[in-house]
N, C-alpha and C positions, 0 to 999 in steps of 0.2 A: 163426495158431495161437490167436487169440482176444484178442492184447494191443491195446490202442485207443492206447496211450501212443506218441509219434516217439521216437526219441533223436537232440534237434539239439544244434546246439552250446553251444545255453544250459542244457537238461538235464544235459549231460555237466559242462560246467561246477560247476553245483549243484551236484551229486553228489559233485564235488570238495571242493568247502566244507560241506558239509552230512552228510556220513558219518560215523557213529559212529564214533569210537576204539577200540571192537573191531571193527570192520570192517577200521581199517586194522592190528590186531594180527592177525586172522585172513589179511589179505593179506601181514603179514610173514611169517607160519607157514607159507604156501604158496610163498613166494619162497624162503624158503631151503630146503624139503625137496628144491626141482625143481631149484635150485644144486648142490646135494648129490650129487643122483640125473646129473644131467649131467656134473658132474668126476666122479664114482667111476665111472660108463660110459663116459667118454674114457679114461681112467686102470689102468683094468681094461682094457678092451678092447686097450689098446697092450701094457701087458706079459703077458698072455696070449697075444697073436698072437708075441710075440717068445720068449717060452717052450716055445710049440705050435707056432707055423707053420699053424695050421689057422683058417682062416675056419670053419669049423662048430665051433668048439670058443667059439668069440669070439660068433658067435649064442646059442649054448646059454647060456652066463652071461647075456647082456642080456637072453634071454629068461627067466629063474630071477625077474627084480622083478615079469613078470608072471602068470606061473604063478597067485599067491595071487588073481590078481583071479578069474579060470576057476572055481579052488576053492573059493574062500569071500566072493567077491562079492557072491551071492545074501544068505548069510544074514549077512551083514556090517549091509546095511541095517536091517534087522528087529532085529539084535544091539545096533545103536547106539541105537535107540529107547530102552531098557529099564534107558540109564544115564546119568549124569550128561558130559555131552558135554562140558565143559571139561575135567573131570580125564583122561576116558577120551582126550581127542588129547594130554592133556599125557605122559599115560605111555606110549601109543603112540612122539610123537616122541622120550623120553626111552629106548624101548627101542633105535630104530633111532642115536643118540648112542652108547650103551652099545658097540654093534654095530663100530661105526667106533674107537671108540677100541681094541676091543679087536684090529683087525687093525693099527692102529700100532702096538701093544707087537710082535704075531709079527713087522712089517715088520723093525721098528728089530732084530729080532733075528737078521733073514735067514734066516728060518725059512717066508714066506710061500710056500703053494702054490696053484695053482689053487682046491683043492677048497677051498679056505678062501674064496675069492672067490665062490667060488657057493652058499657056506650063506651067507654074507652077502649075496650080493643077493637071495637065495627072504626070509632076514627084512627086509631094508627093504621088498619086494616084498609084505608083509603089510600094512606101515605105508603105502604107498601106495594100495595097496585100498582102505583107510580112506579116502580123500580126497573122493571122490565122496559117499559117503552119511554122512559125519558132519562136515567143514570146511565145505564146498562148502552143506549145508543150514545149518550155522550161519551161513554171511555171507548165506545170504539171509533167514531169518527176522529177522536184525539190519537187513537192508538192504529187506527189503519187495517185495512180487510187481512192484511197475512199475520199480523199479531194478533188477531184479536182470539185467537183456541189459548193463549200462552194468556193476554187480559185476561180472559174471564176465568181461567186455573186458578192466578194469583186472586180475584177478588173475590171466587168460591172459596179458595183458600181464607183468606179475612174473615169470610163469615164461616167459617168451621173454625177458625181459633174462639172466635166470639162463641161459638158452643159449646167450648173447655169451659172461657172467661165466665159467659153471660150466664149458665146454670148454676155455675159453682160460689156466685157471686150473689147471685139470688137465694139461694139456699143459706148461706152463711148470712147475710144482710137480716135476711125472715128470722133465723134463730137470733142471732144476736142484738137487733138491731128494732128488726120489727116490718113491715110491708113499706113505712112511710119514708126507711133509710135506703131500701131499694129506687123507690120513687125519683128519693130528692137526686141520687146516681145517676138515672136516667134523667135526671134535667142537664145537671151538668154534663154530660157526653151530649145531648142531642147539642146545645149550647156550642160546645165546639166543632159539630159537624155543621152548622150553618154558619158558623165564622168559614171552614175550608170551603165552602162552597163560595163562598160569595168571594173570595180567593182565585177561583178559575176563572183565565184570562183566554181562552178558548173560546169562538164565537161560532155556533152553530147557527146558520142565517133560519128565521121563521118562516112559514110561507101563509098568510094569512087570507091571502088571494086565491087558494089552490082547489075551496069548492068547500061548501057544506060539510059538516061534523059526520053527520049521519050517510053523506055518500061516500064518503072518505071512508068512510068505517065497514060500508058496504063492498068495497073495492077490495078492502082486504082480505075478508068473508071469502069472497067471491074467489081469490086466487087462492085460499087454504084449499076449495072443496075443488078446485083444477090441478093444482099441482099435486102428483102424487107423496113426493119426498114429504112436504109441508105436514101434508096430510096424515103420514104415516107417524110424523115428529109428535103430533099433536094428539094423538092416539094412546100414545106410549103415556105421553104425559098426563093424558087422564085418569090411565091405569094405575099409574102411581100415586097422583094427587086423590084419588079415589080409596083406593085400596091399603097403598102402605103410606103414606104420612101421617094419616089423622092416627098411627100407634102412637107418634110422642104426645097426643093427650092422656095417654092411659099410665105413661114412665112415672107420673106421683102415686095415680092411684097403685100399679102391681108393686112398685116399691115399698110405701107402706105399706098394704092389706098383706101381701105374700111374702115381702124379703124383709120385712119388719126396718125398716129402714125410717128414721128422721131427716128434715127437711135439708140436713147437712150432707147424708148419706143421699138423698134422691137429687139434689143437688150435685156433687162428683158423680153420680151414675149416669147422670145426663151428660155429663161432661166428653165423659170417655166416648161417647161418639163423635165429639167433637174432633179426639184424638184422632181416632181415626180417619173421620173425614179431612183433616189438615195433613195426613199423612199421603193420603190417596191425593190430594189436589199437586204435592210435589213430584209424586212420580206420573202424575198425567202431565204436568208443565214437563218432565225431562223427559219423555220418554214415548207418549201415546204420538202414533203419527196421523196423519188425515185420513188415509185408508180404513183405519180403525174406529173412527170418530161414531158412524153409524152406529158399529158392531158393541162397541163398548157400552154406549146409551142404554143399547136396550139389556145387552148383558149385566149393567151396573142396577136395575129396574129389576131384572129377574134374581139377583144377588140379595137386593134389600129384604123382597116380600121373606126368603126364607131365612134373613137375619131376622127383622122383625118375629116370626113365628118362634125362631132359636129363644128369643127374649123371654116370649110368653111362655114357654115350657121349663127357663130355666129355673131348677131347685132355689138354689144360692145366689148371691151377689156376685159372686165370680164370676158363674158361667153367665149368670145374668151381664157383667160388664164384656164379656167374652164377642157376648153377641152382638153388643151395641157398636163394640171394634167392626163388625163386619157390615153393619149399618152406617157406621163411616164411614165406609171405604166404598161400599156403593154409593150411597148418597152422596158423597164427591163427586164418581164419575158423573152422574145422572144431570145433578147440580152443572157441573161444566160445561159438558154438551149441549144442553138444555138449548141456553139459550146462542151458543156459539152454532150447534148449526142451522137451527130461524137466522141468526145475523147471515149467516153465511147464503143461504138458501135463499132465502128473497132479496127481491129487489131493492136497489139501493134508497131509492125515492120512499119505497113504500113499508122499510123498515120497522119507524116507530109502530106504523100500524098492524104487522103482521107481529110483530113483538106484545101489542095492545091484545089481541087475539089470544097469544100464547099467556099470557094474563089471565084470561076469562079461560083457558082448560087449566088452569091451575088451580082460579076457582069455582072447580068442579067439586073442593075438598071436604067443603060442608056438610054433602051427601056423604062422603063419608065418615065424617065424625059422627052426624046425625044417625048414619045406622050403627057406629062401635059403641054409642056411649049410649045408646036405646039395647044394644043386646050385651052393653056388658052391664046392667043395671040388673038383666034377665036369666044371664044364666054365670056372669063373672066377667072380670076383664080377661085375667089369661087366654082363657078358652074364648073369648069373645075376640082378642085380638089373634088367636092362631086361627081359627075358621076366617078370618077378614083375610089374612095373607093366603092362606090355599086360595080362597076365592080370585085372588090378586094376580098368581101364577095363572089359574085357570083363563084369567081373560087375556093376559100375555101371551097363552099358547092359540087363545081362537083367535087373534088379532095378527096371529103369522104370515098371513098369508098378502098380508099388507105390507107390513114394514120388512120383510125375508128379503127384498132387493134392493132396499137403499144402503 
């Protein structure tokens, strides 16, 4: 993709010691949103399905955080330009805080219902859209175009520990505690990520002169459907966000219904991908070099679908968490790359906006939920989420002929 720079282990290293302090405030602001976002989707997802009974009711909420990327991705990036980027994430994460505490008051009241769980995940679901074209650019302009494969390892890495932390923390909160003790959790962490943020003393200059919301947004459009590389990025990524992510809505339902598992147990089973995915983000920081960066993407994308399928066929918890190991360790790669080769790949001016883009094929994912939790309602989740991942392959092999030279 044009970067001359290796990432060995002496690189990696530096980058440890030598990284600005908003670097590592921006990586704390991203560890906890994905904490957050992983215990209120274990958390949510268990007492929904115990409430409904309905696998397609359990997708529809985890698909409501991404709905906002679909909608307003595009001009998300083009939006973020035009204002001052520390305050604008500080009041973002401080809305999505606001959000959580206010479903602990109806918890604690015993007043909580569904529909209250799903206006709350469509508004953190705004504040996550936000991540790609306004955090995601600030750690790299703090951290510079030849670091930034090694940045976005380590803050994949943050949010794959957050998916040991955030499931297993959810799970136990639910049993012991109740929905309203995960909540109040999630105030206090968002609490502290808008303290670090408004901490970063890093000045990304605004350009508020640079032309309308909507042409700006068009300009970036317009260089995705030119640039072949862009193009081929963005493809992949719908494959996935399509096909294999909307499975971690179904990890409560095949837990209980198949592995007989309680909210403790589906809780660590979500973890263990966590495991893995923090495993795989250390040997991409020491080890993947630029050469590979393409190659790994799409290989880490063709890895997940037949972990994902591995899950749904396995008997036990074991080979059940067996699987999810290998769903880590893809979805690290994938996660990494992702948005380090759009950083890399576009222009520098026109960053947030091709980042805003890659937002809106992320969320592409509702259609997928929308069709796993519609045919696992029909014929089962297992078999509902192994038919989703063949499908998944299938469109990664017709899509070769695109992305085979980046």
């Amino acid at each position: 993709m044009g970067e001359n720079n290796k990432n060995t282990p002496s690189s990696f290293q530096q980058v440890l010691r030598t990284s600005p302090m908003d670097f590592w405030r921006l990586w704390y602001v991203g560890f906890v949103v994905t904490t957050v976002r992983w215990l209120e989707t274990v958390a949510m997802g268990i007492v929904v399905y115990q409430q409904t009974g309905s696998a397609l009711v359990v997708a529809m909420i985890t698909m409501l955080r991404l709905v906002p990327m679909g909608l307003f991705g595009a001009f998300l990036g083009a939006f973020a330009e035009r204002f001052d980027r520390r305050l604008t994430l500080a009041g973002i994460v401080g809305l999505m805080m606001v959000t959580s505490a206010l479903l602990s008051v109806v918890a604690f009241t015993g007043a909580l219902e569904v529909w209250h769980l799903a206006v709350a995940s469509f508004i953190n679901g705004c504040g996550w859209a936000t991540d790609n074209p306004l955090r995601r650019v600030m750690m790299g302009e703090v951290m510079g175009r030849d670091r930034m494969a090694i940045a976005m390892a380590l803050d994949v890495g943050a949010g794959n520990v957050s998916r040991m932390v955030g499931p297993a923390a959810g799970g136990l909160l639910l049993a012991g505690v109740g929905i309203e003790g995960a909540f109040l959790l999630s105030v206090a962490l968002y609490a502290s990520a808008v303290a670090a943020t408004l901490m970063v003393q890093s000045h990304i200059p605004s350009s508020p002169g640079a032309g309308a919301v909507l042409a700006r947004t068009w300009e970036g459009v317009a260089l995705i459907f030119s640039d072949r590389r862009l193009g081929a990025i963005m493809a992949v990524t719908v494959i996935y966000n399509v096909f294999a992510w909307p499975f971690t809505s179904m990890i409560p339902v095949i837990g209980a219904d198949r592995l007989l598992l309680g909210p403790e147990g589906v809780g660590l089973l979500t973890s263990i991908d966590g495991v893995g995915a923090f495993a795989g983000c250390l040997l991409l920081a020491l080890w993947l070099t630029p050469g590979w960066h393409a190659r790994a993407y799409v290989g880490g994308t063709a890895a997940y679908l037949v972990g994902l399928i591995g899950f749904a066929a396995a008997p036990t918890p074991l080979l059940a968490g067996v699987a999810m190991l290998v769903t880590g360790l893809a979805g690290a790669t994938f996660a990494t790359l992702q948005a380090t080769l759009v950083y890399l790949a576009a222009p520098m001016e026109m960053r947030s906006r091709i980042l805003g883009v890659l937002s809106v094929c992320i969320g592409t994912g509702p259609i997928g939920f929308v069709w796993l939790g519609w045919l696992a309602d029909l014929i089962g989740a297992p078999e509902a989420t192994a038919i989703t991942g063949v499908m998944g392959l299938l469109a990664l092999a017709a899509t070769w002929p695109l992305w085979r030279r980046i």
